[in-house]
Backbone bond lengths (Angstrom), bond angles and torsions (degrees), N, CA, C in turn:
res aa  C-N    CA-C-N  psi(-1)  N-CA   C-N-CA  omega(-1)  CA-C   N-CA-C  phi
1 X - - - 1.451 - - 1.535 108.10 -
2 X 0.943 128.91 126.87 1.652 141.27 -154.26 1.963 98.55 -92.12
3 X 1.359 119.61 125.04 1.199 114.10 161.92 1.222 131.64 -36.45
4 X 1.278 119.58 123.70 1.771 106.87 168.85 1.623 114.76 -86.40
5 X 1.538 110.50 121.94 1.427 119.48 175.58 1.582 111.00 -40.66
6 X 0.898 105.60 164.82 1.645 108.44 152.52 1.784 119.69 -121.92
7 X 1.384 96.42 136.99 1.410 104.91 -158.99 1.370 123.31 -131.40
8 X 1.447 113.83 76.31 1.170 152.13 -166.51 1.736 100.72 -24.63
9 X 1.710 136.09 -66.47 0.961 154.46 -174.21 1.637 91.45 -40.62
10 X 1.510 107.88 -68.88 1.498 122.49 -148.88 1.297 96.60 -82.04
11 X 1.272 120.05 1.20 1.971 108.24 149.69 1.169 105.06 -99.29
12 X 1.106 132.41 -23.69 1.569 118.23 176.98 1.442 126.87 -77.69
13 X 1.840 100.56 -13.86 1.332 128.47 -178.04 1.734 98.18 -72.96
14 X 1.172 115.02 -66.03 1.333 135.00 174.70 1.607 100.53 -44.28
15 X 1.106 132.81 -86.22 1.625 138.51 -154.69 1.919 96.66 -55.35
16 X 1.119 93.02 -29.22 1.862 78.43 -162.72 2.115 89.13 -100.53
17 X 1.220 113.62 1.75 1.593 112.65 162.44 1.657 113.50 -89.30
18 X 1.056 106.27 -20.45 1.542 100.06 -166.75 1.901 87.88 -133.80
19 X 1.212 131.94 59.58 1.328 129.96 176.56 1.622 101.43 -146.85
20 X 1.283 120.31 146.92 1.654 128.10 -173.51 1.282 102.42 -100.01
21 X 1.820 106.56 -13.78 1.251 121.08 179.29 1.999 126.63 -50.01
22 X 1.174 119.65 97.99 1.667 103.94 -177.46 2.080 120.41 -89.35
23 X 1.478 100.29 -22.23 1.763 95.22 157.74 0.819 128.73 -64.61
24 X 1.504 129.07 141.17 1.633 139.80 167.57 1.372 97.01 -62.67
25 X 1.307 139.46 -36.26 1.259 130.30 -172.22 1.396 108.98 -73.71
26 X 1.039 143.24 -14.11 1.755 144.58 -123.87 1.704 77.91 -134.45
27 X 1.413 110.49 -61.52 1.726 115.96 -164.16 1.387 94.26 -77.89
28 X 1.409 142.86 -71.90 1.867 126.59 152.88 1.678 96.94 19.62
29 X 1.132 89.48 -91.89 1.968 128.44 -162.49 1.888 87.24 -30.17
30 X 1.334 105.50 -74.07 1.819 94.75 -172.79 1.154 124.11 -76.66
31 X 1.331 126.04 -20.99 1.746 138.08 163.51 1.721 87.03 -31.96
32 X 1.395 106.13 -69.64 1.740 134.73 -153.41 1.823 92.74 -55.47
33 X 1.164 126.72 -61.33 1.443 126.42 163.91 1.084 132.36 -30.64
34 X 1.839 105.04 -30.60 1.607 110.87 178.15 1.134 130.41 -103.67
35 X 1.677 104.25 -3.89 1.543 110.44 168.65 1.506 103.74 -71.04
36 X 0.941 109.57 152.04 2.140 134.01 171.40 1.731 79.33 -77.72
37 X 1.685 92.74 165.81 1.374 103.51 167.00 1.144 102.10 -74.17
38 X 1.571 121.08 -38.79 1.776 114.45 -145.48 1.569 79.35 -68.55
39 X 1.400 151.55 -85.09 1.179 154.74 -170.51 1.130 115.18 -30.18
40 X 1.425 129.34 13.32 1.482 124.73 174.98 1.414 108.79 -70.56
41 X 1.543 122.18 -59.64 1.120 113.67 -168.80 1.750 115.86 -69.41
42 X 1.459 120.91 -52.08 1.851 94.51 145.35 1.234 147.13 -41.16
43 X 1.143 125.24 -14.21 1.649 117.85 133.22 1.161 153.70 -86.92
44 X 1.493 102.66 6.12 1.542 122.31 154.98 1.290 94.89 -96.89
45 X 1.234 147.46 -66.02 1.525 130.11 177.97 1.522 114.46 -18.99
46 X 1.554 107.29 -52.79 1.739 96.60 -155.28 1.779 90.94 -101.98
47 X 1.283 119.46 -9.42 1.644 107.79 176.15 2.209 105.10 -76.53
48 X 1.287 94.38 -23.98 1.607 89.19 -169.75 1.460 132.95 -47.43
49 X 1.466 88.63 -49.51 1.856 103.74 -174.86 1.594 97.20 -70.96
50 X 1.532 146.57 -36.03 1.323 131.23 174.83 1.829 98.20 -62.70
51 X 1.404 137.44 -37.48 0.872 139.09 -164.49 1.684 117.32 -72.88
52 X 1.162 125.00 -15.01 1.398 161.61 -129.49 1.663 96.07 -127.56
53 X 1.724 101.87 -78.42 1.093 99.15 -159.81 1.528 113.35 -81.13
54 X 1.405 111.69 6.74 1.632 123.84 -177.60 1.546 99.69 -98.18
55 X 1.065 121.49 -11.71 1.773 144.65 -177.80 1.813 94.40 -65.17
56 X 1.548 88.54 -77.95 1.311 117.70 176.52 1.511 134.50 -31.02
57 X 2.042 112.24 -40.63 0.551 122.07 -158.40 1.349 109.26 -102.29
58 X 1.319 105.65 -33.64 1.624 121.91 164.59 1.400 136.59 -61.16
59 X 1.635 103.06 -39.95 1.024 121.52 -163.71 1.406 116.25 -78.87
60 X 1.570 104.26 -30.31 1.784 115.41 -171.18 1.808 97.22 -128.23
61 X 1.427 80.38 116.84 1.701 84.26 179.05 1.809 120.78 -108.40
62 X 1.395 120.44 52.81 1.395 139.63 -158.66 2.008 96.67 -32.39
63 X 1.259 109.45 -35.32 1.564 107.12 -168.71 1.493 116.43 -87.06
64 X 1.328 107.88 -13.31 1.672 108.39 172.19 0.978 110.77 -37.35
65 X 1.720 129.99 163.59 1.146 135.71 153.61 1.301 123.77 -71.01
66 X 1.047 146.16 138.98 1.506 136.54 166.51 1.259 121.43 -38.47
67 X 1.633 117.58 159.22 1.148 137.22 -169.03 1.275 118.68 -130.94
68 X 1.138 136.26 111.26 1.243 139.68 -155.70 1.849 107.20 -120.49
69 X 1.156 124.95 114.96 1.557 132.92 166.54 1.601 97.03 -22.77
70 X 1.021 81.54 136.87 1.885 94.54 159.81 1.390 129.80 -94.77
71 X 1.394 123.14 144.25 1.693 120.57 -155.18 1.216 117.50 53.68
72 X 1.531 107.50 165.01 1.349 132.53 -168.50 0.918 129.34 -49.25
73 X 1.447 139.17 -144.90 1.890 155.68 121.99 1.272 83.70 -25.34
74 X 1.692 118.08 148.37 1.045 159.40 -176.49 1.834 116.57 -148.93
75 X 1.352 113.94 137.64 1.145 145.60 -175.56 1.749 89.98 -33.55
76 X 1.707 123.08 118.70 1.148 136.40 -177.99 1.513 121.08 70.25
77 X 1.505 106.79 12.24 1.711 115.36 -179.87 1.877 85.09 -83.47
78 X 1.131 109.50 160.74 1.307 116.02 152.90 1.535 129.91 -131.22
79 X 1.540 134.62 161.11 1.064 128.44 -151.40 1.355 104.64 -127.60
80 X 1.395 103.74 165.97 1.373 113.72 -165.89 1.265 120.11 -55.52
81 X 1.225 164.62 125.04 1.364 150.80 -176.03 1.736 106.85 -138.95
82 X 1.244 107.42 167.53 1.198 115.80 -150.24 1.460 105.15 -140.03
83 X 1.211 117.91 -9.75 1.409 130.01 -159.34 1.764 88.52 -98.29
84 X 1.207 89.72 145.02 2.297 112.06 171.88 1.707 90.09 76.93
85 X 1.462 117.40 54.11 1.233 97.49 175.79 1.570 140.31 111.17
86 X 1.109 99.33 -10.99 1.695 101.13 -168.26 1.263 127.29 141.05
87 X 1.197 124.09 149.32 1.720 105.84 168.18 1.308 131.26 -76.33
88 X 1.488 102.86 144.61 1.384 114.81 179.75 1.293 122.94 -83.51
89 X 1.125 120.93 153.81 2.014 107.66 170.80 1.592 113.64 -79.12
90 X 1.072 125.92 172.25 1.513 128.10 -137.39 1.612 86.61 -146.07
91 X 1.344 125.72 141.92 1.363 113.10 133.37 1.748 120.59 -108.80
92 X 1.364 87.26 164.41 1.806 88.90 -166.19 2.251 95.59 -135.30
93 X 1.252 80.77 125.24 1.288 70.82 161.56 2.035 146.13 -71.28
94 X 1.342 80.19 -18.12 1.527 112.08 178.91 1.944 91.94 -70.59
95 X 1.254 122.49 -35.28 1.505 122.93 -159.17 1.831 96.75 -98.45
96 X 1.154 110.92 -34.53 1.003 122.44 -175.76 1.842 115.60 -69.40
97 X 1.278 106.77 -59.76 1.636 120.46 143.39 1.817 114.91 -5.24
98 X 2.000 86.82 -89.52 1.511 87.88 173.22 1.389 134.60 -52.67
99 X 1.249 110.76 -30.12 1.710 115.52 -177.07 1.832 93.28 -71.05
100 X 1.379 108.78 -64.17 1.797 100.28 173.89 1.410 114.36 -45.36
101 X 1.200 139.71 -27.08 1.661 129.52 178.55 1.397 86.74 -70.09
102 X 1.362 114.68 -70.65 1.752 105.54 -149.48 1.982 103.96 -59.20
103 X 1.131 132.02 -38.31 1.393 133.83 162.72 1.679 107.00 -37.56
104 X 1.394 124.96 -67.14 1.298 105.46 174.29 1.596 126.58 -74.10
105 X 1.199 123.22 -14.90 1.237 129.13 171.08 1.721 108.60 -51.29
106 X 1.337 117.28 -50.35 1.413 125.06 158.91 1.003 129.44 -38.05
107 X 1.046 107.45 -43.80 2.052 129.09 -161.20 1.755 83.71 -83.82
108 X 1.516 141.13 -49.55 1.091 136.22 -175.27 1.343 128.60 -39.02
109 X 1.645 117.91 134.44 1.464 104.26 -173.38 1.767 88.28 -98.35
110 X 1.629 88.60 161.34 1.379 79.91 169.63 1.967 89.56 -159.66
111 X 1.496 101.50 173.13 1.877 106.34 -152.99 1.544 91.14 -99.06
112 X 1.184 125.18 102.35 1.803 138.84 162.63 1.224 112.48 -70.62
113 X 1.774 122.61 32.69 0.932 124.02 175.99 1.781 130.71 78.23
114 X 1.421 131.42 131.06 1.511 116.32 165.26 1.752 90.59 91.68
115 X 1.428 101.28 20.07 1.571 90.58 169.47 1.911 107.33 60.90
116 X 1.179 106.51 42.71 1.898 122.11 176.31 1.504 116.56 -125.73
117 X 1.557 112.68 77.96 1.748 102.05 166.39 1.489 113.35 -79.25
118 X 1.316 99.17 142.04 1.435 123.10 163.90 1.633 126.91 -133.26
119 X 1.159 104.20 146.37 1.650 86.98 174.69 1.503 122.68 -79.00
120 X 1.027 104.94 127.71 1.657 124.56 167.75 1.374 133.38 6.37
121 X 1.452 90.05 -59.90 1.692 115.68 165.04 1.584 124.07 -65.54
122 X 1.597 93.62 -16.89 1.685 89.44 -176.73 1.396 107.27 -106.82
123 X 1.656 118.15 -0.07 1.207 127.78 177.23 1.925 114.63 -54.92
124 X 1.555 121.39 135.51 1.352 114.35 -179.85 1.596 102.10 -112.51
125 X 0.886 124.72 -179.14 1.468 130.57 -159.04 1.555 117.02 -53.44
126 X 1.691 108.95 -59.47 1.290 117.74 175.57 1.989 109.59 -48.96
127 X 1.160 105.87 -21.58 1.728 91.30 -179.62 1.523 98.20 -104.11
128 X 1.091 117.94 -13.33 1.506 113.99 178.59 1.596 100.50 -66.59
129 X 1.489 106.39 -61.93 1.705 98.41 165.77 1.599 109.56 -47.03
130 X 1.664 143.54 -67.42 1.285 96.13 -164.79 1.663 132.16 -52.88
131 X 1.434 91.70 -39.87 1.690 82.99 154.77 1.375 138.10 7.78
132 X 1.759 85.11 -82.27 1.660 110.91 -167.96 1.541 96.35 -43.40
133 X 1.751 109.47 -63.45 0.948 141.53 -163.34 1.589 118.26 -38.41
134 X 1.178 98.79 -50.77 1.484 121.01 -157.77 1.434 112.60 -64.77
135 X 1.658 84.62 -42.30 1.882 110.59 179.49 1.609 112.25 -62.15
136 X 1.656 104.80 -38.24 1.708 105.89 -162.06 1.662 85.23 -80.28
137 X 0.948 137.73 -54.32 1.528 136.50 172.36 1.489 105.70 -33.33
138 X 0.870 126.29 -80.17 1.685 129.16 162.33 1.377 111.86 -4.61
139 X 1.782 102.37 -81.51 1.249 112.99 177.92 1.719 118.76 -54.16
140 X 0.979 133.92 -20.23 1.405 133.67 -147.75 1.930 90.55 -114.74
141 X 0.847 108.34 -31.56 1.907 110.63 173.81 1.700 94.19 -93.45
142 X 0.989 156.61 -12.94 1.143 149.50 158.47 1.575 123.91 -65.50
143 X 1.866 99.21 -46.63 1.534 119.19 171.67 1.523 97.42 -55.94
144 X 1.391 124.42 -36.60 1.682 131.39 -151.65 1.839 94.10 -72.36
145 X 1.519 102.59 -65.57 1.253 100.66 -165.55 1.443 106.65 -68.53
146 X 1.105 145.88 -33.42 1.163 155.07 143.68 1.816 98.70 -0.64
147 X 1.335 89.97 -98.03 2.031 102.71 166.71 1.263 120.27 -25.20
148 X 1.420 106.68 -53.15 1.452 97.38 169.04 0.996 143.39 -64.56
149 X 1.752 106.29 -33.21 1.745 100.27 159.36 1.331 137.11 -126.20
150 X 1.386 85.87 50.02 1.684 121.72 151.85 1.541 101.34 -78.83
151 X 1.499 107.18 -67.41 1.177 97.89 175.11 1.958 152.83 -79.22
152 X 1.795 83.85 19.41 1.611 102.06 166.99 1.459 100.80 -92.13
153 X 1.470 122.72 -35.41 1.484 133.73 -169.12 1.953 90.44 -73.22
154 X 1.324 150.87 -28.26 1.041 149.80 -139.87 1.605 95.86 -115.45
155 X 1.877 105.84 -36.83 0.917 118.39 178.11 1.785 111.42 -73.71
156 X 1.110 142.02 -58.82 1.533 154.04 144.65 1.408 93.27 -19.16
157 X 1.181 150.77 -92.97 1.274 133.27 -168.15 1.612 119.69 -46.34
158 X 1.070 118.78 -33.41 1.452 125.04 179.08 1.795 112.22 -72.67
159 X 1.186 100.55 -39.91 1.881 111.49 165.26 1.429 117.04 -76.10
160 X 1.184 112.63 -32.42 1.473 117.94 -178.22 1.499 99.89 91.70
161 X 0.966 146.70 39.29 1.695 142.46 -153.15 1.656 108.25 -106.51
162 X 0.888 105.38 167.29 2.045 86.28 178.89 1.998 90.60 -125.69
163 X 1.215 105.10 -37.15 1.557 103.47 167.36 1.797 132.42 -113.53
164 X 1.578 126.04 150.15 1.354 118.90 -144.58 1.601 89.11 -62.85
165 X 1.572 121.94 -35.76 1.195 115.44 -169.89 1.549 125.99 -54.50
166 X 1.367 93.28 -19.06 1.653 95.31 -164.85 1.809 99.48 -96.71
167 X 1.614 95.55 30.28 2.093 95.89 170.04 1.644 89.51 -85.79
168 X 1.267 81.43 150.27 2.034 101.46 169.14 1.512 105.12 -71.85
169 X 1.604 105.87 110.23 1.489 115.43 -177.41 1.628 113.33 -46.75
170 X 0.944 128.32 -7.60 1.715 129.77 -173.43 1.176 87.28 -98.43
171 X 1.362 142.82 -77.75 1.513 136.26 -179.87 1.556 114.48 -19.47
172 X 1.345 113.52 -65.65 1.795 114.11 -174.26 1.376 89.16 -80.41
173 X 1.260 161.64 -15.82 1.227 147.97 165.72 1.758 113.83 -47.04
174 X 1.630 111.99 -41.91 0.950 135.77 -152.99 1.445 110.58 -102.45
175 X 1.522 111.80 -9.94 1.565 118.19 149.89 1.278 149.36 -50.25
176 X 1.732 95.46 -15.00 1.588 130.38 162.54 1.700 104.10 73.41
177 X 1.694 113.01 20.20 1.199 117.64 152.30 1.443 130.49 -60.89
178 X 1.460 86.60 -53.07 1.879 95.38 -173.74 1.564 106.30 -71.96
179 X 1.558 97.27 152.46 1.286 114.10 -173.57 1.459 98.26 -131.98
């Protein structure tokens, strides 16, 4: 009789299919009840790398815009001067700032696709485009669901409904979502 694996997904698949439960913390909580001990450490094995790469993804944001200190010269900055000769170099915290953003912006890992982090800095053009790419995709399924429930909220006022459930199933049928 062949061992049965344990399969981390397909309890989480299960608990949050058959649960009334809507927190991640609450469904966590009984997932966590249904592991065996012996299966503990296979479900930290196979929960890690989603845990990791959601680490990853959050944590270092290579495409932000820069961030620049707020206000001027600061107490021990010094300023440009011109006197004995010439100008001197200056530090600025405002300059100093930017050079530290773009330094960690480098240091950032970020996903070049196919399940491949690299840091930022070592990125060459073709992944810099997926990049680009990856983001307008992002943005453009975000704009989508966005639209869409604008138009359940557009839809609820037009029914008079106080909850999404109580839309007339032929109406959201007819949104050309469902498949």
């Amino acid at each position: 009789m062949p061992a049965t694996l344990f399969d981390l997904n397909r309890l989480i698949k299960d608990v949050c299919d058959n649960s009334s439960l809507t927190d991640a913390d609450a469904l966590t909580k009984e997932v966590l009840t249904r592991v065996a001990e012996a299966d503990g450490r296979v479900a930290l094995e196979q929960a890690m790398p989603v845990v990791v790469r959601r680490f990853l993804s959050r944590d270092h944001r290579p495409l932000a815009f820069p961030r620049t200190p707020s206000g001027g010269q600061g107490a021990g900055d010094t300023q440009t001067s011109t006197a004995a000769g010439g100008p001197t170099p200056f530090r600025s915290r405002k300059v100093e700032g930017i050079r530290s953003y773009w330094r960690n912006q480098l240091k950032a890992r970020v996903n070049v696709g196919h399940r491949e982090w690299k840091f930022f800095g070592d990125c060459v053009r073709p992944e810099v485009d997926f990049l680009v790419a990856h983001r307008r995709e992002l943005a453009a399924s975000n704009i989508a669901v966005a639209d869409y429930l604008e138009t359940i909220s557009q839809l609820m006022v037009q029914h008079d409904v106080k909850y999404v459930r109580d839309l007339p199933e032929d109406v959201v049928n007819n949104l050309g979502g469902a498949e």
